[in-house]
N, C-alpha and C positions, 0 to 999 in steps of 0.2 A: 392942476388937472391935466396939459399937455403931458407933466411928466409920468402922472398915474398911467394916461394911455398908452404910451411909449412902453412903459413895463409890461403890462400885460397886451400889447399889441392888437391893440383894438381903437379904432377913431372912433366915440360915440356921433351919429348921425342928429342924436337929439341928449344934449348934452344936459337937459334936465334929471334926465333920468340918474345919471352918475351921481350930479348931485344930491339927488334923493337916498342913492345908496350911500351916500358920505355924511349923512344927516343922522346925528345921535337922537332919539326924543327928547334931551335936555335943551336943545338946540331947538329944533321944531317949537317945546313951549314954551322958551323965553320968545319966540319970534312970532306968533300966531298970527299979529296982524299981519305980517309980510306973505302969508300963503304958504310956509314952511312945511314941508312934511317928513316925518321920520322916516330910517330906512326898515321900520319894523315888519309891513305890509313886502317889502320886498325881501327880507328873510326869512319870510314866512312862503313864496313861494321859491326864492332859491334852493333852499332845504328839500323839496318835491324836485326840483329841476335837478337837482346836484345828485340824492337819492336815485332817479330814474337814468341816468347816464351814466354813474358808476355801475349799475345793475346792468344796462347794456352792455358796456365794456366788458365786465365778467359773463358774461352771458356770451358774446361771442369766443373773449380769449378763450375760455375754460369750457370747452364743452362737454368733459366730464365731469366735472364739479357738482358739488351735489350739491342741493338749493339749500341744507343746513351751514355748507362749508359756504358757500358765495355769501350767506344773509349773514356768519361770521363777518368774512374779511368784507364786505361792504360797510358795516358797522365800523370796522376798525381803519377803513379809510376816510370814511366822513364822520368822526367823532372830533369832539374839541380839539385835540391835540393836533390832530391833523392837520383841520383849518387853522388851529394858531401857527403851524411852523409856515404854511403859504400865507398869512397876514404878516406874519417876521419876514417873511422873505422879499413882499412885495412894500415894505415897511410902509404900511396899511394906515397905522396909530396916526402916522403923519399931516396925514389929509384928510381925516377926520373933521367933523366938525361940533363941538360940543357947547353946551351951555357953560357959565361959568362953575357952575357948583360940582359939576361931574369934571370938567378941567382940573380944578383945585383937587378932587378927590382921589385923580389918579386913572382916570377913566379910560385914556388913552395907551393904557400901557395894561388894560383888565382885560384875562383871556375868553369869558362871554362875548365883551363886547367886540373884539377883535374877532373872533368867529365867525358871530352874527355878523358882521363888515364884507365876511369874502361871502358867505349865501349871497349875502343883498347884491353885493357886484355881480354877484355872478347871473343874479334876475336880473340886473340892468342892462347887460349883456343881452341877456334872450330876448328880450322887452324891446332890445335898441333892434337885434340882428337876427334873431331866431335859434332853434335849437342847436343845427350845426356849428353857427359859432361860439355859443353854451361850450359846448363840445369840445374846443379847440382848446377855450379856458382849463376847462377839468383836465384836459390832457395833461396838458402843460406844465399844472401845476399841483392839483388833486393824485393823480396816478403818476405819476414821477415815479415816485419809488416802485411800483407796480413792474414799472417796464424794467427799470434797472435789475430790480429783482429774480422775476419772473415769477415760476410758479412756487420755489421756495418762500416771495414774499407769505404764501397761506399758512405756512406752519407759525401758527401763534403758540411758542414757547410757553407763555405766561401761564393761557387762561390752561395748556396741557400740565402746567406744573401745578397751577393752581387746584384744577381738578383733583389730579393726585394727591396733594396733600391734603384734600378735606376728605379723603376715605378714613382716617383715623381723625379723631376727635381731638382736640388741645394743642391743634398744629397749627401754626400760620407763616405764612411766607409774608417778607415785607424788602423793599426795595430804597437802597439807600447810594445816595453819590457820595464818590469815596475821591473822584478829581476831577479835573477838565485842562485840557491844557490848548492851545493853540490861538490864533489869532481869533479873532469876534467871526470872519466869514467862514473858518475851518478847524472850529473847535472841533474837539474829541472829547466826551465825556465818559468816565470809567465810573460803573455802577456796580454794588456787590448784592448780591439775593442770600437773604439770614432766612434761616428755620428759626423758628423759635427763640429769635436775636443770633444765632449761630451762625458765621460763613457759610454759603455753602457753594456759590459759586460768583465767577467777574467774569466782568465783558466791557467790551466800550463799542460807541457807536458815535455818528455824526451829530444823533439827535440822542435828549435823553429816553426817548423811547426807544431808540436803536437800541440802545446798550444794556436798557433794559431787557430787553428780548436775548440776548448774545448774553447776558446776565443769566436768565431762565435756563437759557440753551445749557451751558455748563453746567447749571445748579441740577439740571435733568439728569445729564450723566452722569454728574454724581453720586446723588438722588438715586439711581436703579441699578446703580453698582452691587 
C-alpha cells in the first residue's frame, strides 16, 4: 500500500478507504465474517467523480467547443481503454485483492476489472481528501494525453472514418496489429485500418489506440483522395 501511495502521490489519511478500493467482491465474499467490503459502491461513485471533472476540464480548456464535441471526447477519455492504460501504468492488478476463484481465472490481468480499480481509487481519493485532490489524480493520469496533445487530441479519426464509410451500404472498416516493437515501458505499436479486408491506411502509436487513430488518420486521406 506505501508503494501504491507513492505512485499516485497521495498519503491516504484513512487508509481503510484504499483498501476498500483494492477489494475485488470475490474477496469481500470469501471474507464476510471479517467486515470486507468490495470496491464496487466505490466505482459506482468514482465513475460520477471521474465523469464531472473531465467535463470541468473541457469545460474550461475548450471554451468553444461545442457540448456535442466535449460529450465526444469526454466519453473517449473515460472509456475502458483509457482507464486500462492508467491501471497498466499504475500496475493496478498488483495490489489488488481477489478471492481465490477470480485469482485462478485470471482476474488480475481482466480489463473491466482493472477499470473498475482506478474509478474506485479514485473515490477513495475524494472520500479520503475531497474533490480538488480527485482532481490532481485525473490530471495526472486521466488527461495526460489531453495536455500533451492539446486541441488536436479532439479530432477522433475513427468514429470521422467510421461515419464516412456507413453512407454507402456493404462497407466496413476493421483495425488490425500488424507489429510492436520496443521495450515493455516504450513500446510502439503499428496498426493497419482495411475496408473491406483491403489496406487502406498504418500508423503507429504509443498505445494501441494511438495508432489506431494515426491508422484512421491516413486511411482518411486515402479514403477522400
Amino acid at each position: 500500500m506505501d508503494e501504491l501511495e507513492r505512485k499516485i502521490n497521495h498519503s491516504f489519511k484513512n487508509k481503510r478507504l484504499m483498501r476498500e478500493a483494492l477489494t475485488h467482491s470475490s474477496y469481500a465474499n470469501e471474507n464476510r465474517g471479517r467486515g470486507e467490503r468490495s470496491n464496487e459502491r466505490m466505482e459506482f461513485l468514482g465513475d460520477s467523480v471521474l465523469g464531472m471533472l473531465v467535463a470541468r476540464r473541457l469545460f474550461s480548456r475548450f471554451p468553444n467547443m461545442s457540448e456535442g464535441k466535449m460529450t465526444k471526447l469526454r466519453a473517449e477519455l473515460v472509456c475502458e481503454q483509457s482507464l486500462l492504460d492508467v491501471a497498466h501504468e499504475l500496475e493496478l492488478g498488483k495490489y489488488l485483492r481477489f478471492g481465490k476463484g477470480e485469482e485462478l481465472s485470471g482476474g488480475r490481468e481482466r480489463p473491466s476489472i482493472l477499470a473498475d480499480a482506478v474509478e474506485a481509487m479514485l473515490a477513495a481519493v475524494y472520500l479520503d481528501s475531497g474533490l480538488e485532490e480527485a482532481a490532481g489524480f485525473v490530471d495526472t493520469y486521466v488527461l495526460r494525453a489531453l495536455e500533451k496533445e492539446g486541441a488536436s487530441f479532439t479530432t477522433d479519426y475513427k468514429t470521422t472514418l467510421q461515419e464516412l464509410v456507413q453512407q454507402k451500404s456493404g462497407r466496413a472498416i476493421e483495425y488490425r496489429m500488424v507489429g510492436e516493437s520496443g521495450p515493455d515501458h516504450q513500446k510502439v505499436f503499428v496498426v493497419e485500418a482495411l475496408l473491406n479486408g483491403e489496406p487502406l491506411g498504418q500508423g503507429s502509436g504509443r498505445t494501441k489506440k494511438e495508432a489506431e487513430q494515426a491508422a484512421a488518420r491516413v486511411a482518411l486521406e486515402e479514403f477522400e483522395q
